[in-house]
Each structure stands twice: as C-alpha cells, then as structure tokens.
C-alpha positions as CSV (number, residue, x, y, z in Angstrom):
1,X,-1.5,26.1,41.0
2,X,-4.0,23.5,40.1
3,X,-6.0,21.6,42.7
4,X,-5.5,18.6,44.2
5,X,-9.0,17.4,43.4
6,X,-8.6,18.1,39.2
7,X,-5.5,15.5,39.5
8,X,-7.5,12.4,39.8
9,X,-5.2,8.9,38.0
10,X,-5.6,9.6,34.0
11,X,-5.2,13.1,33.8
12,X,-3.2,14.4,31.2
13,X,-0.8,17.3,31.9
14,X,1.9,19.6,30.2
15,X,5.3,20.8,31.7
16,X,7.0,22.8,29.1
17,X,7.0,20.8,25.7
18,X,6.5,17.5,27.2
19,X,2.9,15.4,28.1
20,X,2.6,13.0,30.4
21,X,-0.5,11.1,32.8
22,X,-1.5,11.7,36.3
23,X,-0.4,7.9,37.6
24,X,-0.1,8.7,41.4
25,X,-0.9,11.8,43.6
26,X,-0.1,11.5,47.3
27,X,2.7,12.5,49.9
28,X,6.0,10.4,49.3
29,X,7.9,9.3,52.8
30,X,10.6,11.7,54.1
31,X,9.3,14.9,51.9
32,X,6.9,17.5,52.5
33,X,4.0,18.1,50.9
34,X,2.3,16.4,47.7
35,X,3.9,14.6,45.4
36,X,2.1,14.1,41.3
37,X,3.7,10.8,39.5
38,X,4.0,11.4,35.9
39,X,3.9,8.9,33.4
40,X,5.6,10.7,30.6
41,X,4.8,10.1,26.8
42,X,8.1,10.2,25.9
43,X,9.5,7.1,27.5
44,X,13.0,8.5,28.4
45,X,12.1,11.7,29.9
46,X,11.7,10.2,33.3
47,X,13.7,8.8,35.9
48,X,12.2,5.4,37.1
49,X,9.8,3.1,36.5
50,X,7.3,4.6,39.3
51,X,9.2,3.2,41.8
52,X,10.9,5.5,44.5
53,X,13.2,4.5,47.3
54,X,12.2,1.1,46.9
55,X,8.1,1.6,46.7
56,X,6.1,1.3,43.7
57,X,3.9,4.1,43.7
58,X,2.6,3.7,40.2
59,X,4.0,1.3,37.1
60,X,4.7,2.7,33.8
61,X,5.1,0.9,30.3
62,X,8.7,2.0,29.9
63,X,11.2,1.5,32.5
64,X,12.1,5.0,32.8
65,X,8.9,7.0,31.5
66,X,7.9,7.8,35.1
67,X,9.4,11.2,37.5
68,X,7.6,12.7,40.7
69,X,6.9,16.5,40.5
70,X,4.7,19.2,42.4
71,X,2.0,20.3,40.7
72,X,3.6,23.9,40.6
73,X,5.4,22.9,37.3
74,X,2.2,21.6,35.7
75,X,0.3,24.1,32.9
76,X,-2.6,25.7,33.8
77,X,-5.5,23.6,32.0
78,X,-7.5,25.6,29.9
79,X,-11.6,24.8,28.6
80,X,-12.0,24.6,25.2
81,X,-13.7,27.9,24.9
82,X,-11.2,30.1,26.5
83,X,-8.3,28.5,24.3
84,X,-10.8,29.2,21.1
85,X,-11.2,32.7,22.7
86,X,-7.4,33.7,23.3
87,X,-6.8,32.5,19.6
88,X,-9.3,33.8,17.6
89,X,-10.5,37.0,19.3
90,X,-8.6,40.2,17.9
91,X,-8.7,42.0,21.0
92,X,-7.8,46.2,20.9
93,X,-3.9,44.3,22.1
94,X,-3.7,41.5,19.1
95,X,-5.1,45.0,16.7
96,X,-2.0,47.3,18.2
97,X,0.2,44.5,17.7
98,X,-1.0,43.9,14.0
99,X,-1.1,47.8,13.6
100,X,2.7,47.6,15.1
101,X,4.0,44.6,13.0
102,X,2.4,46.3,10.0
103,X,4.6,49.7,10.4
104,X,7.6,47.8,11.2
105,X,7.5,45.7,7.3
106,X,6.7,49.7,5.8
107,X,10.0,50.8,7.4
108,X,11.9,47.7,6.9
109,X,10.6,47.5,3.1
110,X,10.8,51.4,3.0
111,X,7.2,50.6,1.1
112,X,4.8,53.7,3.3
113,X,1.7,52.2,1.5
114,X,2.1,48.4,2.0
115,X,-0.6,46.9,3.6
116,X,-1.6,43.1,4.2
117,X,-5.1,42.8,1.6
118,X,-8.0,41.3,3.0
119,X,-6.7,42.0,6.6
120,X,-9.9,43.8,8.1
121,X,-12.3,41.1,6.6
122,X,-10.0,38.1,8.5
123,X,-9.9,39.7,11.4
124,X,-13.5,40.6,11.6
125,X,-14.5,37.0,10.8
126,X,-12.0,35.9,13.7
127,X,-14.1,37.8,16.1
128,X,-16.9,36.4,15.1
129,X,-17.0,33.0,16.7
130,X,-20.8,32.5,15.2
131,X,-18.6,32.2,11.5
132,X,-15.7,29.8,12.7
133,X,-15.6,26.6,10.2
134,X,-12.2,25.1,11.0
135,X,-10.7,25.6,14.4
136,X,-7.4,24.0,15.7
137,X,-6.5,24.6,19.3
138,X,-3.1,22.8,19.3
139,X,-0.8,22.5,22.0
140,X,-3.1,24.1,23.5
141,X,-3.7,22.8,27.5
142,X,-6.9,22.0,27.4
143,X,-8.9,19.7,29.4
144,X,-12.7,20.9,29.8
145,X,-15.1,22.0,27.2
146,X,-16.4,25.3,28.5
147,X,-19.5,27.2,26.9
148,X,-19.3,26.3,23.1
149,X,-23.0,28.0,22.3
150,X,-21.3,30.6,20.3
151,X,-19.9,28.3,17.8
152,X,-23.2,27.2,15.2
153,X,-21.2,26.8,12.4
154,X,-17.6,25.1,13.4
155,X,-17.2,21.8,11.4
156,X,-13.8,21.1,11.6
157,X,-11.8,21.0,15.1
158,X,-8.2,20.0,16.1
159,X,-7.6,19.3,19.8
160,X,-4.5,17.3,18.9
161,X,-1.9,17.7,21.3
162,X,-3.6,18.9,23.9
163,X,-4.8,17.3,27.5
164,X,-8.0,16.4,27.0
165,X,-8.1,12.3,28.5
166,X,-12.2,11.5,28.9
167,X,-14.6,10.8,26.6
168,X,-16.8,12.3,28.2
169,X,-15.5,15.8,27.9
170,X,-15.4,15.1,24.5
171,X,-18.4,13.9,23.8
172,X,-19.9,17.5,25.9
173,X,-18.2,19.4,23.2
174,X,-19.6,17.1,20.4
175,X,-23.2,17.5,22.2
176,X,-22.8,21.1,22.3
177,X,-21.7,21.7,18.5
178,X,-24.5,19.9,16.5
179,X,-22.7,21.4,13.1
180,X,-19.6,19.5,14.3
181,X,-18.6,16.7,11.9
182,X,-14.6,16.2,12.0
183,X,-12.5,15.7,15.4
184,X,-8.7,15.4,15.1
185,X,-7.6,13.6,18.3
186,X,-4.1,12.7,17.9
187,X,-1.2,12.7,20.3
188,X,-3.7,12.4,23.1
189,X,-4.0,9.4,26.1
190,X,-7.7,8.9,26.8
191,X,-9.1,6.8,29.8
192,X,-11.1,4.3,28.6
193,X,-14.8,4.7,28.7
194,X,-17.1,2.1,31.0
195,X,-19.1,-0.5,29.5
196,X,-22.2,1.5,30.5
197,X,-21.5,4.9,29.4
198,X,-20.7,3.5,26.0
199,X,-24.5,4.2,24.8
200,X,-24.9,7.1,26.3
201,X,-21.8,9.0,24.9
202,X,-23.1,7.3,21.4
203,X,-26.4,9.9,21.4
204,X,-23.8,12.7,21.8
205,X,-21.6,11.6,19.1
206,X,-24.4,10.9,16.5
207,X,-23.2,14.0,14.0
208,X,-19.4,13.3,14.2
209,X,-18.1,11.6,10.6
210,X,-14.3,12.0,11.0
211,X,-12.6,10.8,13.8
212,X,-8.3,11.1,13.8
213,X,-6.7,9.5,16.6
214,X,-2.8,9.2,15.7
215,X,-0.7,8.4,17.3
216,X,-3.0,7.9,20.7
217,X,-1.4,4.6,22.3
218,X,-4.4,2.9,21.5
219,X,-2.3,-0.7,21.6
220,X,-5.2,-3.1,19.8
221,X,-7.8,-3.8,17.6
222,X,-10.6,-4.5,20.1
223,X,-10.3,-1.5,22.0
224,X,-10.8,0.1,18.6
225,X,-13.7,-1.6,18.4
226,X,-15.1,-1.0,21.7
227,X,-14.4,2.8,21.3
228,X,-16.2,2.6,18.0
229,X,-19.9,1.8,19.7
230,X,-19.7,5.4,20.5
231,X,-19.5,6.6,16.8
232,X,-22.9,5.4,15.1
233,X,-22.1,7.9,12.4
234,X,-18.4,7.5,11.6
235,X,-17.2,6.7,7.7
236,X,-13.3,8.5,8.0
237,X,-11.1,6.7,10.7
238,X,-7.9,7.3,10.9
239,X,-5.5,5.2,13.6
240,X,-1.8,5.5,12.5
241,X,0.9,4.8,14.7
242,X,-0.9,3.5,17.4
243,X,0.9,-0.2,17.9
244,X,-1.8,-2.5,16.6
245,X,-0.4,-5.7,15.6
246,X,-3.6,-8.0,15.2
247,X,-6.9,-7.3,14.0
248,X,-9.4,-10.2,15.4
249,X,-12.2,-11.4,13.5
250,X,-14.9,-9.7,15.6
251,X,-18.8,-9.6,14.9
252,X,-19.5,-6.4,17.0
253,X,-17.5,-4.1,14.7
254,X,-19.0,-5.2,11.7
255,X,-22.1,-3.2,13.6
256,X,-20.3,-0.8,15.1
257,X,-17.8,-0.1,11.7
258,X,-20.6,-0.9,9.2
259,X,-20.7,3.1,7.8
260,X,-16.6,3.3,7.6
261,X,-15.8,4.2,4.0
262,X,-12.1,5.4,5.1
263,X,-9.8,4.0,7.1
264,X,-5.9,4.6,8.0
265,X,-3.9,2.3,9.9
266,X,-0.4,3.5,8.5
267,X,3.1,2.8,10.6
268,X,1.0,0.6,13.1
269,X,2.5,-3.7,13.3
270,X,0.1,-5.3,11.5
271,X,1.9,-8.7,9.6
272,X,-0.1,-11.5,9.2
273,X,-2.6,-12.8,6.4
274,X,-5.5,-12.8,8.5
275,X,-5.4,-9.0,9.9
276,X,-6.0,-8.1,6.1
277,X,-8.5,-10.4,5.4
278,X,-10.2,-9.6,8.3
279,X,-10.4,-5.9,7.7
280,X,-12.4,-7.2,4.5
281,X,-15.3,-7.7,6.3
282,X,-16.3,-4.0,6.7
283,X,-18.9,-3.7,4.3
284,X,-18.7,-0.1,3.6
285,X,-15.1,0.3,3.1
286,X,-13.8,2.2,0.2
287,X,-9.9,3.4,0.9
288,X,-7.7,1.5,3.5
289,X,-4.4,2.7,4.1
290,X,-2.0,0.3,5.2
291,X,1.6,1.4,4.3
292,X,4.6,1.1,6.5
293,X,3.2,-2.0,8.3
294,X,4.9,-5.6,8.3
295,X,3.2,-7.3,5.6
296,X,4.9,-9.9,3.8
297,X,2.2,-11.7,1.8
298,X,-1.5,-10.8,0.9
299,X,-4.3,-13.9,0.7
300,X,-7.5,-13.3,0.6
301,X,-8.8,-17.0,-0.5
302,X,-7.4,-20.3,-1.9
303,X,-10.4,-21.7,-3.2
304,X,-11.6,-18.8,-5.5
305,X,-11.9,-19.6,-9.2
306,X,-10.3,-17.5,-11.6
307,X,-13.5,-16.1,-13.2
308,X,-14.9,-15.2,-9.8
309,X,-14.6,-12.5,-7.4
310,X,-13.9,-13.3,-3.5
311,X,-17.2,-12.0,-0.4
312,X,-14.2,-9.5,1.1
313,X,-13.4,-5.9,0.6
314,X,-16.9,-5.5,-1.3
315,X,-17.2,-1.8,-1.7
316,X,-13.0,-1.3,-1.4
317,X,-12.1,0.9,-4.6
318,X,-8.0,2.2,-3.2
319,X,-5.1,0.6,-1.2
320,X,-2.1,1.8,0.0
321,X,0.7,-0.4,0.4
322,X,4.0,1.3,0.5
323,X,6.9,0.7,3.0
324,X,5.6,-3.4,3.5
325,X,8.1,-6.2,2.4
326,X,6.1,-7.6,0.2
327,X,7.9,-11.0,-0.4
328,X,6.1,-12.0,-4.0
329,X,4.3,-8.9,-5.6
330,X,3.0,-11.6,-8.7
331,X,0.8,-13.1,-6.0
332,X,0.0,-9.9,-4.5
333,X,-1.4,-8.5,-7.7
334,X,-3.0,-11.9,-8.6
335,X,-5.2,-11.4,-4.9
336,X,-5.7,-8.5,-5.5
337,X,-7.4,-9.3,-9.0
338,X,-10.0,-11.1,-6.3
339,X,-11.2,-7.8,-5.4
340,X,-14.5,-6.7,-7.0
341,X,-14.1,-2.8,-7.3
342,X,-10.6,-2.2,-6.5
343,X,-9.5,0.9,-8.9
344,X,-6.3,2.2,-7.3
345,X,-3.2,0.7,-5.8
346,X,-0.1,2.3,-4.1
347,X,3.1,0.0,-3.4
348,X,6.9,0.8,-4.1
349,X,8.5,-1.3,-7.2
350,X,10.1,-4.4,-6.8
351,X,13.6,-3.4,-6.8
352,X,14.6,-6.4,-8.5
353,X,12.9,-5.4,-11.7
354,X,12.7,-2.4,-13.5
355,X,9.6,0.6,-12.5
356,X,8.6,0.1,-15.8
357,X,8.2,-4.1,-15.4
358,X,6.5,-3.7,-11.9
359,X,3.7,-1.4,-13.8
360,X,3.2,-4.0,-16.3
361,X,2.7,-6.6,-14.2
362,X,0.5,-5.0,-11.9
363,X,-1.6,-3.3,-15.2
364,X,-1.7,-6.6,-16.9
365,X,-2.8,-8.4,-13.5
366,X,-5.6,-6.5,-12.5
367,X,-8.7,-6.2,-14.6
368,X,-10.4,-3.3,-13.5
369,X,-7.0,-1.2,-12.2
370,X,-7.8,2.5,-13.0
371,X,-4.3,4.0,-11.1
372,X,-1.0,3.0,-9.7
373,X,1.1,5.1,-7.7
374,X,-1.7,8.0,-8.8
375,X,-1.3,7.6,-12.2
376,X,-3.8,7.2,-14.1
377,X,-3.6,4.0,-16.5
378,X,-4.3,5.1,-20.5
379,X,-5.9,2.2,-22.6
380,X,-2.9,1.8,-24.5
381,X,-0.6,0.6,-21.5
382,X,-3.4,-2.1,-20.2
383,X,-3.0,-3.5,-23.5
384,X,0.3,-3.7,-23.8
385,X,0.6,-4.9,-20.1
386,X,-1.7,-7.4,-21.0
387,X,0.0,-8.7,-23.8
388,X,3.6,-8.6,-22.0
389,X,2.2,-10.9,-19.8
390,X,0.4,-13.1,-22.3
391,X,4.2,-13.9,-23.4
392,X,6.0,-14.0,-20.1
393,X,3.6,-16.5,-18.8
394,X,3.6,-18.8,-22.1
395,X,6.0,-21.1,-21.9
396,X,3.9,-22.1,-17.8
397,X,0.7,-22.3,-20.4
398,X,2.5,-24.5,-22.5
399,X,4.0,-27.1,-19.5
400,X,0.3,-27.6,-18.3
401,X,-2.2,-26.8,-21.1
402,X,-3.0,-30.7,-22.0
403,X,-3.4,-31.6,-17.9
404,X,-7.0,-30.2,-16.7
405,X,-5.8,-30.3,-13.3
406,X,-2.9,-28.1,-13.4
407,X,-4.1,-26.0,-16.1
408,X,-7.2,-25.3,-13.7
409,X,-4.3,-24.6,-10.5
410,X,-2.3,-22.3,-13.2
411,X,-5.3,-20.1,-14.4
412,X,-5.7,-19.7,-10.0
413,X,-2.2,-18.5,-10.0
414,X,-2.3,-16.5,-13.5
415,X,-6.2,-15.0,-13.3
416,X,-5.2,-12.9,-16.0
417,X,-4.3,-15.0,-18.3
418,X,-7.8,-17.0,-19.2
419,X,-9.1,-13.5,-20.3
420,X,-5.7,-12.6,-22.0
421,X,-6.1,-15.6,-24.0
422,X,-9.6,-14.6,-24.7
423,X,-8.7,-11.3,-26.4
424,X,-5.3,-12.3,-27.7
425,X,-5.6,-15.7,-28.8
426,X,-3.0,-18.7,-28.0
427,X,0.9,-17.7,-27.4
428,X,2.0,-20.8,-28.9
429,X,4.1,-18.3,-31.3
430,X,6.1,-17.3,-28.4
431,X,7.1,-20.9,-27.4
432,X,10.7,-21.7,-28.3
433,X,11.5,-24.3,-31.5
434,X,11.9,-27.5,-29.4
435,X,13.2,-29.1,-32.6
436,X,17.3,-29.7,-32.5
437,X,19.0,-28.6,-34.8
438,X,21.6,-30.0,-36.6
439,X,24.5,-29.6,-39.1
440,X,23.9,-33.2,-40.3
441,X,21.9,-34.2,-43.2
442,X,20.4,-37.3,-44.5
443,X,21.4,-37.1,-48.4
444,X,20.2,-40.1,-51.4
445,X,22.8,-40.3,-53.7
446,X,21.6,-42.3,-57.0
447,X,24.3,-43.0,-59.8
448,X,22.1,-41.8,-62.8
449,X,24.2,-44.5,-65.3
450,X,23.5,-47.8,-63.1
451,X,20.0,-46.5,-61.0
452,X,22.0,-47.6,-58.2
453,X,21.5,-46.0,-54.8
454,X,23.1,-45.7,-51.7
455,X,22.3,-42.9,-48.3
456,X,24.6,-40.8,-46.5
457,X,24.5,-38.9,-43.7
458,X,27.1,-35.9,-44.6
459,X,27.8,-32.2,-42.9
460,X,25.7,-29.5,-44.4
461,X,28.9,-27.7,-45.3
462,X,31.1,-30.5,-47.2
463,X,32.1,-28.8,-50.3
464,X,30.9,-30.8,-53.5
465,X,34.8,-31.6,-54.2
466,X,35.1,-33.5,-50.9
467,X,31.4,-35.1,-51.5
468,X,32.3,-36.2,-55.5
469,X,35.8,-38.1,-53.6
470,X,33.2,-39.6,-51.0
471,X,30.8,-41.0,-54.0
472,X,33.9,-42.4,-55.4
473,X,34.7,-44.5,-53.1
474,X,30.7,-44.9,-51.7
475,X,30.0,-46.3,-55.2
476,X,33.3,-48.2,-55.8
477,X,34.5,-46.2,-59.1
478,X,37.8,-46.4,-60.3
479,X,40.2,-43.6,-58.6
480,X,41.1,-42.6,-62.4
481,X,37.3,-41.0,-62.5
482,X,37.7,-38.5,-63.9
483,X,35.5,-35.3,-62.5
484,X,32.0,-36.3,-61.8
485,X,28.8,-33.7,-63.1
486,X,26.3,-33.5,-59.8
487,X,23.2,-32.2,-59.3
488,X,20.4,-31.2,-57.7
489,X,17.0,-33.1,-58.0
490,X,14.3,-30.3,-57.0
491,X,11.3,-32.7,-56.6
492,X,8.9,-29.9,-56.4
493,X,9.5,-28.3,-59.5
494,X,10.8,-31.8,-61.1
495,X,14.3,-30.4,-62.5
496,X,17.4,-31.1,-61.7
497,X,19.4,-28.2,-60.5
498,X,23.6,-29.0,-61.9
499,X,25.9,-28.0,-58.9
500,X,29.1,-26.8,-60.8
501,X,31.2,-25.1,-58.4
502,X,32.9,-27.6,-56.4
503,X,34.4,-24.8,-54.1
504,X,30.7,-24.1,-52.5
505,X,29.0,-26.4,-50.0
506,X,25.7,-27.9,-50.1
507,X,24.4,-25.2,-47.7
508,X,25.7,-22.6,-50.3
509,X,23.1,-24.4,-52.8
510,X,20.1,-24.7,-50.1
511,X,20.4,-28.2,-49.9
512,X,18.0,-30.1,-47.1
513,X,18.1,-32.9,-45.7
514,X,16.6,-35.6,-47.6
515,X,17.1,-34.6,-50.7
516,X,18.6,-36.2,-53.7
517,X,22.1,-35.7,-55.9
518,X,22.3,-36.9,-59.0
519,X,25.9,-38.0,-60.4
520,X,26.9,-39.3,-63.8
C-alpha cells in the first residue's frame, strides 16, 4: 500500500497498463475510507469529469478522463536504482532460469551442444553496473531516483513510460550521473517547475545534451521555453506529439535554445507561416523535423532579392516535411532556395505530377540541395533539373522580359531562373512561332510577251492547270489560248525554273509567297 503522504496532487501512478495523475486525495461523502482521483492519460478510461454525486472534486481536460480509486490498486513506485537493479543484475535466480531456458532449446532442437555465444561475457557486464552505457527502465514504476553512485559510465537512459512527474527528481539523477548525456522522457506528465527553482535545477542539468519528451502533454511553445532555462547544454530536442499549435516569437529562448542543433516537433498542430519563420531564429539549428503538422504554405520573406539569402535558419542544413498539405510546392521550393546552407529536404510528391517532375522541380529550384527524400542528387540530374526548368518557365520569361518591374517580381518568384540563364543562356528557342500561318500566298504574275503585271493572292495548293485558267482570265486572253508554258523565277539564283506538270501544285514546286511566275 502506498502512503497517503507520497500521493500529494501531480503524482503520477500505474494501475495495470494504464497511467494516470494524482488530482484529488481525500474521503468522499457516504464512503469509508480515502478516496485517490485519477486523472487518466487515456481520456476514456474514466468515468467522469472529477465530479461525483454532484461535487467537483478535481477537473480533468476530458470529460470522462477522471475515476476515484483506493490506493490499493495503485503500483508500488519503485527508485530508479532498484528498477536498474531488478533488470540488470543476473542474480543465482535470473542464472537458473537462463541455465533452464538453455536446456529446454537443446531438447526442443535435440542440438545437446547448443549454446547462446557471448552469454557469460553479457551477463557479467550486466552485473556490473560500473560498465552500463545505455539503460532503459521502461514501464517501469518509477518515481525516485535512489543511490545512482554505482553507475560512472551510463550515457544513455530511458525512463519513458514510467511515473516519474518532478523535475526535481530528475534533475537528482542527472546530478548524480555526471557521464549522463541523453534522457528519453516520453509518455510522462511532469509538474511544472517554479520560477525560482528554474536556475537551480539548471547547475544539475549542465551535462545533459539530448532531451526526448514525446508525447508529454506539454500543450505550448512557451512552456517549452520555460522548461528549456533548465538545459544550458541541450543541442538534440525532440517534442513530438505534444499539441503545440503556435510557436511565439520569444527573445528568452533564443538564450535559452541558442546550442539546439536538432529539433523534432513531428505530429504536433503547428499551421501558420509565422510558427516556421519563427523557429528560424535559433541560431544553432541544423535539422528540424516538422512532418505530419498542418502546414499549408512556407514564407520566410517577401522582400528578399533573388541573389540574396534571407537572416533565418542560418546554420539549418535538413528539413522534414512529410504528411503537411502543402498547397503550392513551386513556392515552397522557391523559399526554401532563401535558405543559406540547406542540403536536405524530405516532403511527399505532389500527386498531381509525376515523382519524377516533383524531383525536378525541387533539384532545379534549389541551389545548393545535396538530397531529397535521402537520395543523394548526382551532377547529372541538377543539370538536367535545371535545364527542365529553364524551358518550363520560358514562355513567363518571355511575357515580362522587356518590363523591369515584373521581370524584377518574376526572378522573386523564379530565383532559379537568373542563374539558369546564366549557365544556359536565353530560352527564346523554346518560345512558340507566334507567326500565323497560312495556306494563302501572295503570287506576281508578269506576262513575259507584254511586261504586263498583275498580283494575286492564290492557295498554296492550286494546281498549275487551275492557276494557267485564272491567268486567262486575270490577263484578259482569248479562251482559245491555247496551253500556256509557266515558270518559276528563282531570284536567288536568277533562273527561271519551267513548271511543266500541270497536275502538281505550287507547294509541290516550293513556291513562297512572293514569288514570281512567268507565262508566255
């Protein structure tokens, strides 16, 4: 049974697979004895709201997240060092139930000799809390740090999952494990620190690099940043799934942030233009993960020329932004372009377009892109990304290349293409023949007999048999003519060229418009 006095409002607790806070220990009217109210993680395993027989004895997010239960059903709470203990150290009971387990795979495998390799040297460095590394206490129940002297070489810990719910316990087991550098967190419900132990819990943390907190109802930005003070050290945060929809353009976490080199904020609600372009004011940051959020458009700056480079995301080299509804990916790889290291992008395809389009957009958009989707990008495809672009975007060139103004808005829009342009030259080979075309041709028809002249405008393919009966009655000659000899006058090569098959056209005989025929 655990006492009364270890149930104070914020502790976390355990009752089979499920966790839950201490809201509200007391006596409830008309029962015997005390009562624990449970806020429950899982927001439909309770029955109420914290509300019993008409008294509200605690209030809970979810309307039916809270129940009242003795404290018999609650888990015994462990310290961190017993729950290390019971895992890692082969008693002589864990070494007969190896020696057991081992016997019963020879008989089952009818193999006498098989044996597990390496088995005496894991188990002897188990024992051995002195070598531990990487511990993970998971699910375990713990809530207290215990003795952790033993453990001068553990780097790595996981408490996810378990009940620990004060910073200041965790800060005792950061204190008391110097070598410690990586904390995992997640699925925990911490109470949140007061404004004046913030500093002093900072001292303790001063070694810790890593901090993962998924999934810890951690609800906004801000509190982030408050919690952050207590990290001086921190470069890898990760805060996914914790419900932050906002992140405020704060000075303090500039300070408090100014190491971060990683951060995740996966499947949390962040949708707006601002949020990103906030985040671009840490001035360490080198990866940010932001996929499965709401964004619908990326901006970091209007104003920036297209040979220039925007003040955010200084140091950012790889961004992930799968699962977003992106609305215009174009514009979101011409932002991007803005950034001044950026290497490496993740996003899903525009389904719109083919895989292979999306990659050349994004390839030919982005000057110094080294990956997408972890592929690496060969020389080869940025230049032909570069030149696919150069010709989908040529005919825009064209509309505004003789008006400064919107040339100057399209090269904003397009920062790719000034440098395309540069490399490749003008796409004015791509523009479509704006001249019309026509089957009608201005012909000068000159009676070589009389040097009289008249012009016609005929179809290309009038056969010379229909053309000699129009001359006849263009020129006035008698209907008793008998078949006229035409031909060509080639002005280049000063010839005349006789067109004796009356059954062929003029096209049949390459003639253009403006040319001359000769009759007699």
């Amino acid at each position: 049974m655990i006492l009364q006095n270890h149930l104070e409002h914020g502790v976390r607790v355990k009752v089979g697979q499920h966790f839950g806070t201490v809201r509200y220990v007391g006596e409830v009217p008309n029962t015997e004895g005390e009562w624990i109210g449970i806020e429950w993680d899982d927001p439909e395993r309770g029955k109420h709201s914290g509300s019993v027989n008409g008294v509200q004895y605690f209030q809970t997010r979810s309307p039916k997240a809270g129940s009242m239960i003795r404290s018999e059903k609650l888990a015994k709470f462990q310290t961190l060092e017993q729950a290390i203990t019971e895992k890692y150290i082969s008693t002589e009971d864990t070494l007969r139930l190896d020696s057991e387990m081992i016997r019963a795979v020879q008989k089952q495998l009818h193999a006498p000799l098989f044996e597990i390799v390496g088995m005496e040297k894991v188990g002897g460095k188990q024992s051995n809390l002195q070598q531990l590394v990487d511990v993970s206490v998971r699910y375990c129940p713990v809530n207290a740090a215990g003795d952790l002297s033993s453990f001068v070489n553990l780097q790595m810990l996981d408490v996810s999952s378990t009940l620990l719910w004060n910073w200041t316990v965790v800060a005792s087991i950061a204190e008391q494990i110097p070598t410690l550098q990586e904390l995992n967190l997640s699925n925990n419900r911490f109470v949140d620190p007061y404004e004046e132990q913030i500093s002093m819990l900072a001292q303790k943390f001063q070694n810790i690099r890593k901090i993962i907190l998924r999934s810890c109802a951690l609800g906004s930005w801000s509190e982030v940043v408050r919690l952050a003070r207590m990290w001086p050290a921190i470069e890898y945060l990760s805060l996914e799934q914790n419900e932050i929809g906002y992140v405020e353009d704060e000075a303090p976490y500039i300070v408090a942030l100014s190491r971060l080199k990683h951060l995740d904020l996966q499947n949390n609600s962040l949708r707006d233009v601002e949020s990103v372009r906030n985040l671009g004011k840490l001035p360490a940051l080198e990866e940010l993960l932001l996929n499965g959020n709401g964004i619908r458009e990326v901006r970091f700056s209007e104003d920036c020329p297209h040979n220039e480079k925007v003040d955010l995301f200084r140091q950012l080299r790889t961004i992930y932004l799968r699962e977003n509804p992106l609305q215009d990916q174009c514009n979101t790889f011409n932002e991007l372009d803005k950034l001044v290291r950026l290497e490496h992008v993740t996003l899903d395809p525009d389904p719109s377009v083919s895989y292979e389009e999306t990659v050349a957009r994004i390839v030919g958009s982005i000057a110094g892109l080294r990956m997408f989707n972890r592929s690496t990008i060969s020389e080869k495809l940025r230049r032909d990304s570069e030149c696919d672009m150069w010709k989908l975007y040529a005919n825009q060139w064209a509309e505004v290349r003789n008006d400064a103004q919107r040339l100057k808005a399209f090269f904003k829009s397009h920062r790719m293409y000034p440098r395309v342009m540069e490399r490749l030259g003008s796409p004015e080979q791509f523009l479509p023949d704006t001249r019309k075309v026509t089957n009608i041709i201005h012909l000068q028809l000159l009676n070589e007999t009389t040097a009289e002249r008249r012009d016609k405008k005929v179809p290309k393919r009038i056969n010379l048999h229909t053309l000699q009966n129009l001359i006849v009655k263009l020129f006035g000659l008698p209907d008793s003519t008998s078949s006229l000899r035409l031909y060509l006058l080639d002005r280049k090569r000063k010839v005349r060229i006789p067109l004796e098959n009356h059954g062929k056209s003029l096209d049949f005989y390459s003639v253009e418009d403006n040319d001359t025929i000769v009759f007699e």
